[in-house]
C-alpha positions in Angstrom: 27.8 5.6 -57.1 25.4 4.8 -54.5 26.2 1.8 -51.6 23.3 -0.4 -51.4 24.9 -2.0 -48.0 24.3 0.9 -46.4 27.0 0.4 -44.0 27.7 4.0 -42.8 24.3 3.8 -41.0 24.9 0.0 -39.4 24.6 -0.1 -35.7 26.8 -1.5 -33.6 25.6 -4.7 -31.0 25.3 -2.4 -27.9 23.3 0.1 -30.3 21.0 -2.2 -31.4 20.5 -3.6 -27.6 19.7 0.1 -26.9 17.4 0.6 -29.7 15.6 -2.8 -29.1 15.1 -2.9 -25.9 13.3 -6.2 -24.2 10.3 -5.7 -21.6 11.6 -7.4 -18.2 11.0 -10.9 -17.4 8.0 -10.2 -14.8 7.0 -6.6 -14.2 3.2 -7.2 -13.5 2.1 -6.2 -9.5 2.3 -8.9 -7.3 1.8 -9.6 -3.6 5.1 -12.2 -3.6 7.1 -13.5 -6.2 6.2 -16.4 -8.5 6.9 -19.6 -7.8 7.0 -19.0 -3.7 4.1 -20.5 -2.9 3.0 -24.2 -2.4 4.6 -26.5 -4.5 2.4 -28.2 -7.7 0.0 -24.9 -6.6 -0.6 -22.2 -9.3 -2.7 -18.9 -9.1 -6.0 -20.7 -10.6 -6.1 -22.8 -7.1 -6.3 -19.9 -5.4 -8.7 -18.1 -2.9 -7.3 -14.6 -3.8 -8.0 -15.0 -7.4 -10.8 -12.7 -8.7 -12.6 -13.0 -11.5 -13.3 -9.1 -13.7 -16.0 -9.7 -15.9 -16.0 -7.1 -18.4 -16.7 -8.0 -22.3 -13.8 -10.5 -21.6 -13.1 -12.0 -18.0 -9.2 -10.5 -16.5 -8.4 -12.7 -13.7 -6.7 -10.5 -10.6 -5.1 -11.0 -7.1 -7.7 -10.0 -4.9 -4.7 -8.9 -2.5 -3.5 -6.2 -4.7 -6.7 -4.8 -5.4 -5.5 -1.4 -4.2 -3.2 -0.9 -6.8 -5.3 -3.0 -9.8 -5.3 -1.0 -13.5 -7.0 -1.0 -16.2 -3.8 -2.4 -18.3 -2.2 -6.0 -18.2 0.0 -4.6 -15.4 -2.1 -6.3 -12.7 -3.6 -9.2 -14.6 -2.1 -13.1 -13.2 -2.4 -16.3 -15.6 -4.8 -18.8 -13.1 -0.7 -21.0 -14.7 1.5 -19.3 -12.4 3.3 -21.1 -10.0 1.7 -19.7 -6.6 3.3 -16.9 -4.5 3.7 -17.2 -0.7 0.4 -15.3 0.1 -1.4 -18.3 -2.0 -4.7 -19.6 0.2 -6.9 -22.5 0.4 -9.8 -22.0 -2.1 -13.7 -23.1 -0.4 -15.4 -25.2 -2.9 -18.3 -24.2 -4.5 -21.1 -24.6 -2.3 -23.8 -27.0 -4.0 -27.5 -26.4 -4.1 
């Protein structure tokens, strides 16, 4: 007779953590942590914040240019709580 259960091929907890791994919290490139900055600042209020036009716009830390990708490794959410290297952004000059 067959076993529909299938139990002989169940994984223990610590298997299944193995198999099903989770991507870390925050592995994107970054100049300082999150949240180091300014307080009520975020990443958007930024002067280092650089806008990658392509078919779709990819915001980037200008700091980290050196190291930028063409993956979501190096991409920032204008969201994020700003990092200690956050700087005062000039206004847009009006014409």
């Amino acid at each position: 007779m067959i076993d529909i259960s299938r139990t002989d091929y169940a994984m223990t907890p610590a298997e299944r953590r193995a198999v099903f791994k989770r991507p870390a919290a925050d592995t994107k490139r970054r100049p300082a942590p999150i949240g180091t900055g300014p307080p009520s600042e975020t990443c958007g209020s930024c002067a280092n914040l650089y806008r990658r036009a392509f078919s779709k716009t990819y915001l980037k830390c200008e700091l980290m240019r050196a190291t930028w990708t063409g993956g979501a490794a190096t991409d920032v959410k204008a969201r994020d709580a700003a990092c200690a290297r956050w700087a005062v952004a000039k206004p847009p000059e009006r014409a």
